[in-house]
N, C-alpha and C positions, 0 to 999 in steps of 0.2 A: 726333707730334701737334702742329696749328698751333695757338696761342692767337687765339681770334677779338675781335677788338678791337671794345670795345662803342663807339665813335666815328671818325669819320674822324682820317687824321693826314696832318701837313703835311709831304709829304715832302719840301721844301725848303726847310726851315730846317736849321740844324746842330744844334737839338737838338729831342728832344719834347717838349714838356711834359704833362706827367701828368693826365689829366683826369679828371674825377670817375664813377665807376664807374656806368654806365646801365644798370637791367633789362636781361637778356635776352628777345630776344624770342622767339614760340614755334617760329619756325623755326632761328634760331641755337641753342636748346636742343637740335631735335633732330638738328641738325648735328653739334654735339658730344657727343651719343649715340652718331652711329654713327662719329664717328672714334672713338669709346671700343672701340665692338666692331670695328673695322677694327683695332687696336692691341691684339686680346686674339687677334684671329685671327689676326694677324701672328705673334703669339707663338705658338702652337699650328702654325703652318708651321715656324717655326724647330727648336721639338723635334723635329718630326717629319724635317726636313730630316739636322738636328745631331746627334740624340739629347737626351734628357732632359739637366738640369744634371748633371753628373758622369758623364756616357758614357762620357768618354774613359780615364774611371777605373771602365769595369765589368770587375772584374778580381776573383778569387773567392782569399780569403785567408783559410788555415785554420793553424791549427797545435794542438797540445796541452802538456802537462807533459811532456819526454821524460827519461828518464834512461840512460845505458849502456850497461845492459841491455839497452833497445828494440831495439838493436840485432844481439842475437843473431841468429843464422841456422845454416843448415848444421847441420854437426855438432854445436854447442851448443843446438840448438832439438828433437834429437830426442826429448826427452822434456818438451818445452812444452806446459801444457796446449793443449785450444782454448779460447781464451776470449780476449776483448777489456776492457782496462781502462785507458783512458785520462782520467787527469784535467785538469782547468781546458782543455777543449775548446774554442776559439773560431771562430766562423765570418762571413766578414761579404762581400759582394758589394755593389762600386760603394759601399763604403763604407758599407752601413749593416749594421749589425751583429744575424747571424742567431741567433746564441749566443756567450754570454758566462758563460766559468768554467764550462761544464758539463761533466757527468761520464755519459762513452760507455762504459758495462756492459750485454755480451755475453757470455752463459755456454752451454755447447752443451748439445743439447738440447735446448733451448726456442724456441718459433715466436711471436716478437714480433712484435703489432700496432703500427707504429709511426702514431700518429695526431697533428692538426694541422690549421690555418685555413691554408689559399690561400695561399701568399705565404710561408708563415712557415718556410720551408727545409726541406722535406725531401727533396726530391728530389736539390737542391743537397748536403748533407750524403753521401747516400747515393753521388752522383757522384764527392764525393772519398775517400768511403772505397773504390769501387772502382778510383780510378786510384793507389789508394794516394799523395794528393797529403796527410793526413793524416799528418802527422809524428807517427811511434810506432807506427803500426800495426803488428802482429806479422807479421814477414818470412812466416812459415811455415804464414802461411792464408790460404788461397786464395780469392780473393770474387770476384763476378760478380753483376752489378749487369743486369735486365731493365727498361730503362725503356721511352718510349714512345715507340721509334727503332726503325723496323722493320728487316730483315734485309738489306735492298738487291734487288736484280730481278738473276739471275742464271739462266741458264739450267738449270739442274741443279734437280732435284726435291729436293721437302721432304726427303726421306728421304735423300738425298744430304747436302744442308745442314746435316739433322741429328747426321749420324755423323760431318760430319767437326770438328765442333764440339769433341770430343775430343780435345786435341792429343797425348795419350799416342796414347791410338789413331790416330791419324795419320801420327805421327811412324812409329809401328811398322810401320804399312802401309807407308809410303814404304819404309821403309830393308826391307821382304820384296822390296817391289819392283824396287830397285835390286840386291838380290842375286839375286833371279830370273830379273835382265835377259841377254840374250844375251851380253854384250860380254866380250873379254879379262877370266879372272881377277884379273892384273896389274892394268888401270884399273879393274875396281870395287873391288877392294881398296883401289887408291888414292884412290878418291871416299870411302869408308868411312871411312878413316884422316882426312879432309883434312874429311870432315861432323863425327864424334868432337872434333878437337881444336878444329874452331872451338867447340864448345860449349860446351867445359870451358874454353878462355880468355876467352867472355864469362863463366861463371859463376864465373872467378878474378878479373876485373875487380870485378866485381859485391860481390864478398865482400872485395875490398881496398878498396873506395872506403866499404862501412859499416860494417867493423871500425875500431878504435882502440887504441891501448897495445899489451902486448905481441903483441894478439891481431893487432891489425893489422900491424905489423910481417911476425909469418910470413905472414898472408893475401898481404902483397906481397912478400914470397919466394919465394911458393907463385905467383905471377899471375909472375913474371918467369921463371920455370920453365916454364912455359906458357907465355909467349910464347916464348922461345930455340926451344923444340920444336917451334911454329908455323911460326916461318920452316923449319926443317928440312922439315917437311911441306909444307908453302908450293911449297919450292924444288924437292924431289920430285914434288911432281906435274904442275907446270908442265912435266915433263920427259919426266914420261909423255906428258900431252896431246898433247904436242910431236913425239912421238916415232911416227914411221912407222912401224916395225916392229922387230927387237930389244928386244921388250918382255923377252926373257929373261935378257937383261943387266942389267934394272936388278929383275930380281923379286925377289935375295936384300935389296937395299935396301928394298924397300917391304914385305916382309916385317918386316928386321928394325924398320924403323920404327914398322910396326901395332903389335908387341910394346909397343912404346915405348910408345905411346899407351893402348893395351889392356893393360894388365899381368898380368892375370888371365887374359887366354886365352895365356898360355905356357904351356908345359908341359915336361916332360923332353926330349923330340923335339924336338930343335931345327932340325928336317931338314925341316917341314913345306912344302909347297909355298901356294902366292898360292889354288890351286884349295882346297885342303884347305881354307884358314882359314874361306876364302868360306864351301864346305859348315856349315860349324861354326857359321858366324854368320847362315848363314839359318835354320839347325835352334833355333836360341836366340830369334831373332825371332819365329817361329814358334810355339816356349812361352813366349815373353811376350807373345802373342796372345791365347793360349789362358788362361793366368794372367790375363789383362786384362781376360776376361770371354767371349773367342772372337768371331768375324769373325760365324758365327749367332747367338749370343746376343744378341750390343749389336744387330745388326738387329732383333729382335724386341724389344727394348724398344724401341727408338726407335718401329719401326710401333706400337707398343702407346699408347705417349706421344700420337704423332701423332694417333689413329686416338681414343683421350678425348676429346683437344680437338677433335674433328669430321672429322679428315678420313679420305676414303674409301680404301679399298684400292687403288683405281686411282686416286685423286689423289695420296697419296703417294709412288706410284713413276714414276709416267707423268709426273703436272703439271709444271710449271716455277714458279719463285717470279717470273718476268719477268711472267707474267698474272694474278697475285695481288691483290688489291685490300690496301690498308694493313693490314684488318685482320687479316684471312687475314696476312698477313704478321710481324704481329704474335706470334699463336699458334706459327708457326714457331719466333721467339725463345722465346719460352717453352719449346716444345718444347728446345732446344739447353740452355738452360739446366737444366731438371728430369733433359736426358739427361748433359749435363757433370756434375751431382750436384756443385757445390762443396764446399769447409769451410762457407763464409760465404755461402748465397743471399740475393739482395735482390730484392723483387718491387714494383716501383713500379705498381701501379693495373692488374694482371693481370687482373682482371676487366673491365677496358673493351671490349675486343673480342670477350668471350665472352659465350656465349647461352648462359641457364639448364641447360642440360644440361654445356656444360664447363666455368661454374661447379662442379656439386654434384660434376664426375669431377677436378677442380682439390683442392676438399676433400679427399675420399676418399684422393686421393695422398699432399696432404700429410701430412693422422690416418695415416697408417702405417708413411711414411716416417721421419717426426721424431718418433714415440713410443718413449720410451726404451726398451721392451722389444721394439719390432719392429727398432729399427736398428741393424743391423751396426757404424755405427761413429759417432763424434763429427759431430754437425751444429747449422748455427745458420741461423736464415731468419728476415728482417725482410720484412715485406710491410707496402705502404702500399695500403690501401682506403677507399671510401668504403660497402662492401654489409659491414652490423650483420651480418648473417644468416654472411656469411664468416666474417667477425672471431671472433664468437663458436662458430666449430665447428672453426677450425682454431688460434687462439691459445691459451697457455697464459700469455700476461703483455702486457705494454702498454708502450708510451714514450709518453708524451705529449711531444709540443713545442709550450712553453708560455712565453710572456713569457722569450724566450732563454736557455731552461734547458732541461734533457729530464727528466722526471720519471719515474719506474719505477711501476709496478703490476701483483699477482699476479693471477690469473686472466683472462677474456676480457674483450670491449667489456663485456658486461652488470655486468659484477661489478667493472671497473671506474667504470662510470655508477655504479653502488652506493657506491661507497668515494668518488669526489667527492660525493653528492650529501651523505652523511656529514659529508665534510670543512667543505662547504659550510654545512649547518645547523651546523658547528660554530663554526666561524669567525664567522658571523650571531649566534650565539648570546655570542661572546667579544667580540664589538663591540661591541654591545648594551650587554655589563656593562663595556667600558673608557669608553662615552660617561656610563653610571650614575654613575662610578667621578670621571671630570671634573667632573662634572654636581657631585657632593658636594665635591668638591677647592674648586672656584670657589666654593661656597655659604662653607666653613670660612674660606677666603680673605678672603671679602670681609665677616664676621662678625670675627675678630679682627683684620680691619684696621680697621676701626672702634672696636672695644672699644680698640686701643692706641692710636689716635688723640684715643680721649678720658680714658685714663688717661696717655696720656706713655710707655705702658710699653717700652722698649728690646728685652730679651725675645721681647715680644711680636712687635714688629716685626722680629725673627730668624728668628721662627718662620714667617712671613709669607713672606720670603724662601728659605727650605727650601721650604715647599711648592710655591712658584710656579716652584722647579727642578724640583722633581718633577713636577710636573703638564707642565712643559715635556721633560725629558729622558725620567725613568726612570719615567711613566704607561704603560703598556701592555700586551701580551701577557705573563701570568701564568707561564703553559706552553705548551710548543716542540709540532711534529706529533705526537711519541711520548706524547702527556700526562703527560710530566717537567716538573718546575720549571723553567722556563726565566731562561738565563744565557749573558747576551751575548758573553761569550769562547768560549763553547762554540757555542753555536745561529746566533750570526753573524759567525764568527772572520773579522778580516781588514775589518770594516766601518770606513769614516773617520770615522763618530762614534759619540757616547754612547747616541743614542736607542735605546728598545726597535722593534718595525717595530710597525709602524702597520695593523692588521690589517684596519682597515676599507678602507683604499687597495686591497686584496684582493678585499673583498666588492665594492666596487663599480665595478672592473674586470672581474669576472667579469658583472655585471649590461650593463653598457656592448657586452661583446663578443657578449652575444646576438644572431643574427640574425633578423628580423622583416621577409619578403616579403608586397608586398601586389601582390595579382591583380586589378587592378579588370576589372570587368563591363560589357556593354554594359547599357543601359536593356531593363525589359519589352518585346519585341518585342507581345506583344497576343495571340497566337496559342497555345494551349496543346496544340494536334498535333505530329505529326515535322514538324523545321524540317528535316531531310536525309533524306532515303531514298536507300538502295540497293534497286533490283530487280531479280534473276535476273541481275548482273553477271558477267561476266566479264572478268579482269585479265590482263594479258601484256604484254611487250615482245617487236614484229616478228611474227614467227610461231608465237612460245612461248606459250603460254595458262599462267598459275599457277594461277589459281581461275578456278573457274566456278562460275555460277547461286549469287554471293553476295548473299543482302538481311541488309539490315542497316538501324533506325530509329535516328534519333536525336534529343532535344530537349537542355528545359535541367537537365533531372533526371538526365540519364546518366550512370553511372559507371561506365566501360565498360574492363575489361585485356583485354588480347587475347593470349593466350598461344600458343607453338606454336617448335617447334627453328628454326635457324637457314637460314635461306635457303627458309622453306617458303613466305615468303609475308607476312608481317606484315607491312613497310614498304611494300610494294607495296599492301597494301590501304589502310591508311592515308592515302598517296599519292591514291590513286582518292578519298576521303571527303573528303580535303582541296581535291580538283577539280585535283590537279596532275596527273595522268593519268585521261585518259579513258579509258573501257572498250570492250572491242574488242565486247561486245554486252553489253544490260540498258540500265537508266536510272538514274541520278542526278537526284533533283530537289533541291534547295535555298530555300529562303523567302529570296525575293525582298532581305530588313533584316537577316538570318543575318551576322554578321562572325567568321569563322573567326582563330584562332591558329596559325599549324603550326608546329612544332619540328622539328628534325633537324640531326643533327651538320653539314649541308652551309651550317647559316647561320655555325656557327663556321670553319668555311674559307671563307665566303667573304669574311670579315672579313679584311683584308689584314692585314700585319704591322706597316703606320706608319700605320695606321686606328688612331685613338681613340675610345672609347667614346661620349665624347660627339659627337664629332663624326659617328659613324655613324651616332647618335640625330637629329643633328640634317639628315645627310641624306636618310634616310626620312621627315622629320617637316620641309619647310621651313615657314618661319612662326610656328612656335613659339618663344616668349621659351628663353631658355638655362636661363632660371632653373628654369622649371617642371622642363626636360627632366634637369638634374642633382637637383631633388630626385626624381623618379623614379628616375633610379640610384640614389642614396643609397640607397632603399628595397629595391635589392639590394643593398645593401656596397659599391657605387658610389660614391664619395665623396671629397673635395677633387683631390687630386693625381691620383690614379688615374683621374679622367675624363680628364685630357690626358695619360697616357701611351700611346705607343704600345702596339697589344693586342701584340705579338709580347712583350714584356716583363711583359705580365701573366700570369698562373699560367695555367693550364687550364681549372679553375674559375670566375677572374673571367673567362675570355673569355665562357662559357657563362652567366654570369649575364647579363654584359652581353645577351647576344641575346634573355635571356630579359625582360630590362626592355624591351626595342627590338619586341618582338613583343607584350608586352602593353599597348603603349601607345595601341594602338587601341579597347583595351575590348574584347576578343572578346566573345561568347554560348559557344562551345563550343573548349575548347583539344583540340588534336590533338597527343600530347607523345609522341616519338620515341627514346629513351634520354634522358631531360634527367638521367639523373645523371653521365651520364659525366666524370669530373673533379671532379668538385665534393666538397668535404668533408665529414666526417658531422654539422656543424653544419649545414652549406648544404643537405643533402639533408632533416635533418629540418624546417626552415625551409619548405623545398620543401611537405614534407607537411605542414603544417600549415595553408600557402596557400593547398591544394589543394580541402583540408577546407572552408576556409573561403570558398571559391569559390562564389560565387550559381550559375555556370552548371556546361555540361554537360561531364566530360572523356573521351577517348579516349585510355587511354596504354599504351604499349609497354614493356617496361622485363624489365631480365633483376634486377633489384632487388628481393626479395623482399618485404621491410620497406616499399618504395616501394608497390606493388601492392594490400600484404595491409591498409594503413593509407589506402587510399585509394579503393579499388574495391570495388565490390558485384556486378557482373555481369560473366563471362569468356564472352568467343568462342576458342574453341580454332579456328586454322588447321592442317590436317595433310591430308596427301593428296589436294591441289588444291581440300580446299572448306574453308570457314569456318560454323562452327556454333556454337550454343549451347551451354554445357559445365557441367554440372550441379554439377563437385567445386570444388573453389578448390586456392589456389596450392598449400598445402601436399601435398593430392591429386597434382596435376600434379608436384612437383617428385619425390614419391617413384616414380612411374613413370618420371622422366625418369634418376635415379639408379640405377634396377634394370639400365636398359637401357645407363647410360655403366658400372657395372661388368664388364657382361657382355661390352663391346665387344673 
């Protein structure tokens, strides 16, 4: 930035002299305006060039409490419960810190809601507990994490993908296969022998490098034992491979070596031949096939899995996952996941890709799965949602992440909305009397500091002195959450000072974190008819027809859900209302001053990755001051820092808000909203509805969201078998046919 000089200067002297400061005049002002926004633009390229301040340091650093123990496995873990209990948990990316000292309890059995604001780590957390990058995690449970990475484009059909997701079942398959196979006795015996031992010396490594003391000691006894016997095997089979022909020369070696490896399948006959063992160990494969659930069994659960979440008889075996759209893709994982059946399932935002009907057959699964008296065996499921209606039919407890702590609660979302709102009047209620409590402190204060100022009294001014430590240190909270006496060694062991907490700093952090969306409205257009008609339309892409002979009115009084299974038809009509697709016959009319909103997940991808909020704002919008355009984000949780970071770096939810500030900045008359919950949090979704509510104009909205729909719409179009109609029942009608029909699937 150059300083513009308010007089000429002598450029040939050898020195300046300083001259007395002259107005600006009104062009040098706004000169130096715009180098000011040329020098904030500049900066907003840098981030996006560079990365944010500390880029170079986005680096995801977790650890916990470990002790010893943590490190049990194998043979001393076969009688660990399942359960997770990790304390002083910490978690922090690019340096800023997502949890601090919190405490990660996991007991099986139960189907935690784990809930949370945008941003505030949970997916993060969940990442490292399945890469096991969480120090201390229990070796001997098995987690898998579905987040919202779909399965990749692979030629082989769902049903494929599915099964083989199974690595026991896999592993089993493979090795029938390899003993099925035509070849020499001799070389499959010695593939057999040479698969076996690499396993067991990676899982001897494995067991030496997390054992300690005496335990680790044998574990590297036991791992150098395993290897000496790998090279033997090693050097063996290279011999085979090698080998033309005279494979009967080296059979009684690769016999006695399998022994070696296999200890268990010797026997008294020591005479056995390479063919015999083979038979023996396909016949065993075979019944732990069959033990594992059978080659037709696990197919029919997986079609069955599949076939919930929507897909058809002939797309699960025929399709291919390479023509799959993300979301369909999506459901797949899921699928692999509910068929692997872990210790430890985590379901990050499972309902984004589903339509009301594999919602309610998602529920159904889980209520019977993980009810302690239907399941077979020990299970634990965290799922992160933003659909109330889920939460509260499949949880049985809650985690909140909360100001970099995780907080526990019994029962579902509802019951725990209950117990904060509880805490909350209580805590209100405690402020209250600790502000009373000062209020009297200061009045006593400053009454016998006067009385001893005008007796002299010493005493007095002692006592003076007490209270003003008190009123300064130990004024505060009376009793802890449990409404016990509370006592700072106890209630906040480990804090660096004296004070008691300050309970108001509580109440009005929780006030502050509210969210509060505003939807502005266009102006009275004047007209109180349909500002859009549908008539006798019909919709299709190319040669496909979806619907026909759809009408449909609309003004500013509409409050309009549009219900119907997945792929019947919904966004396609919506589309057409929105004038983004013409209809292949009928009419469209629209009023002429009508300013539409449309939503659809396709404005959050179009948003690049080193696109910033505001800066996307501001390129839909040129001409507008910056200022106005950031307090309109603000008013979705758009605010300071977070309008200049790149959207690739904001959560799911803020991408989605942002587009949703970016599309209402027109003032529509009627929004056309497309799943607007997907991602977004259960504060941002009821914000959402509150918005909506409060909305002068007319909505159109799509949403497999129940709570969305039922808190916001008055009149439902059911789509189903090419037409779109008027639908007399409401959601809860709809969802229980659509349940009848995903159990029966």
């Amino acid at each position: 930035k150059q300083e513009i000089p308010s007089a000429p200067v002598n450029q040939n002297s050898n020195y300046q002299e300083e001259e007395e400061a002259q107005p600006l005049t009104q062009q040098q002002k706004e000169q130096l305006k715009a180098q000011k926004k040329q020098v904030k633009r500049a900066a907003r390229e840098s981030k996006r060039t560079h990365g944010a301040p500390g880029a170079e340091d986005d680096k995801i650093v977790s650890y916990s409490q470990v002790s010893r123990f943590h490190t049990r496995l194998n043979a001393f873990t076969a009688n660990l419960p399942l359960e997770v209990d990790l304390k002083d948990v910490n978690l922090e990316i690019a340096g800023k810190d997502l949890l601090l000292g919190a405490e990660l309890r996991l007991l099986p059995n139960r189907v935690y809601g784990f809930i949370g604001r945008n941003g505030s780590g949970k997916s993060t957390l969940l990442r490292q507990i399945a890469a096991r990058k969480l120090i201390g995690m229990p070796p001997h449970i098995s987690a898998l994490l579905v987040d919202q990475d779909d399965v990749g484009s692979t030629e082989k059909s769902p049903l494929q993908v599915v099964l083989e997701a199974d690595a026991d079942l896999g592993h089993l398959l493979s090795r029938e296969k390899l003993l099925e196979s035509a070849g020499h006795p001799v070389r499959v015996l010695s593939e057999l022998t040479f698969e076996v031992q690499s396993l067991a010396v990676d899982e001897a490594r494995y067991t030496a490098a997390m054992l300690s003391g005496t335990r680790g000691k044998a574990a590297r006894d036991e791992m150098v034992k395993h290897q000496n016997l790998m090279e033997e095997v090693d050097e063996l089979h290279h011999a085979v491979l090698e080998s033309e022909g005279g494979l009967e020369e080296l059979e009684r070696q690769v016999v006695d070596v399998f022994l070696k490896v296999n200890p268990a399948s010797a026997s008294a006959s020591a005479n056995r031949s390479a063919a015999d063992l083979v038979a023996e160990e396909l016949s065993a494969a075979r019944d732990a096939i069959t033990n594992h659930g059978g080659r037709e069994d696990k197919t029919a659960e997986a079609s069955k899995i599949l076939r919930g979440l929507g897909f058809s008889q002939y797309g699960l075996e025929c399709g291919t996952t390479r023509v799959l759209s993300g979301g369909w893709r999506m459901r797949i994982a899921i699928a692999r996941a509910l068929f692997v059946d872990p210790d430890l399932l985590m379901l990050d935002e499972p309902t984004n890709h589903l339509d009301m009907k594999g919602v309610l057959w998602l529920e159904n699964w889980v209520q019977s799965k993980y009810s302690q008296e239907s399941s077979g065996r020990d299970r634990i499921l965290v799922v992160v949602s933003h659909d109330r209606y889920f939460l509260d039919s499949v949880c049985t407890h809650i985690i909140a992440l909360k100001r970099q702590n995780l907080r526990y609660y019994d029962g579902n979302f509802s019951d725990y909305e209950g117990q904060v709102d509880d805490a909350n009047t209580r805590r209100q209620r405690l402020a209250e009397s600790i502000t009373r409590q000062e209020q009297q402190l200061k009045k006593q204060i400053d009454w016998m500091l006067q009385k001893a100022r005008e007796s002299g009294d010493d005493k007095r001014l002692k006592q003076v002195t007490s209270r003003r430590r008190k009123l300064e240190e130990r004024n505060g909270v009376e009793v802890n959450e449990k409404g016990h006496r509370f006592k700072l060694n106890r209630d906040r062991a480990g804090w660096h000072n004296s004070a008691r907490e300050d309970i108001r700093t509580d109440v009005a952090a929780d006030k502050e974190e509210n969210y509060i969306f505003k939807l502005p409205c266009g102006d009275n257009i004047g007209y109180y008819g349909s500002l859009l008609q549908l008539d006798e339309v019909s919709l299709g892409y190319s040669s496909k027809t979806l619907l026909s002979k759809v009408s449909l009115d609309l003004d500013m009084s509409s409050r309009i859900g549009i219900l119907g299974e997945n792929g019947c038809g919904k966004s396609t009509l919506l589309k057409c209302v929105a004038g983004a697709l013409d209809p292949k016959s009928g009419t469209r009319t629209q009023h002429r001053n009508l300013r539409l909103g449309f939503f659809t997940q396709h404005l959050v991808d179009a948003m690049g990755p080193e696109v910033t909020a505001l800066d996307h704002l501001m390129a839909l919008n040129p001409g507008i001051k910056e200022k106005e355009l950031r307090g309109h984000l603000g008013s979705f949780g758009i605010r300071g820092r977070m309008c200049e970071q790149p959207s690739g770096s904001l959560s799911g939810g803020q991408r989605v808000r942002a587009c949703l500030a970016a599309l209402t900045w027109s003032k529509p008359h009627i929004l056309l909203l497309d799943e607007p919950t997907n991602h977004l949090d259960l504060a941002s979704v009821q914000a959402l509805m509150v918005a909506l509510n409060e909305f002068p104009g007319g909505i159109v909205l799509v949403s497999h969201d129940r709570s969305l729909l039922e808190g916001t719409c008055h009149e439902w179009v059911l789509v189903e078998d090419g037409a779109a109609h008027s639908y007399d029942g409401d959601v809860s009608t709809f969802a229980d046919r659509l349940l009848a029909e995903a159990v029966g699937a």
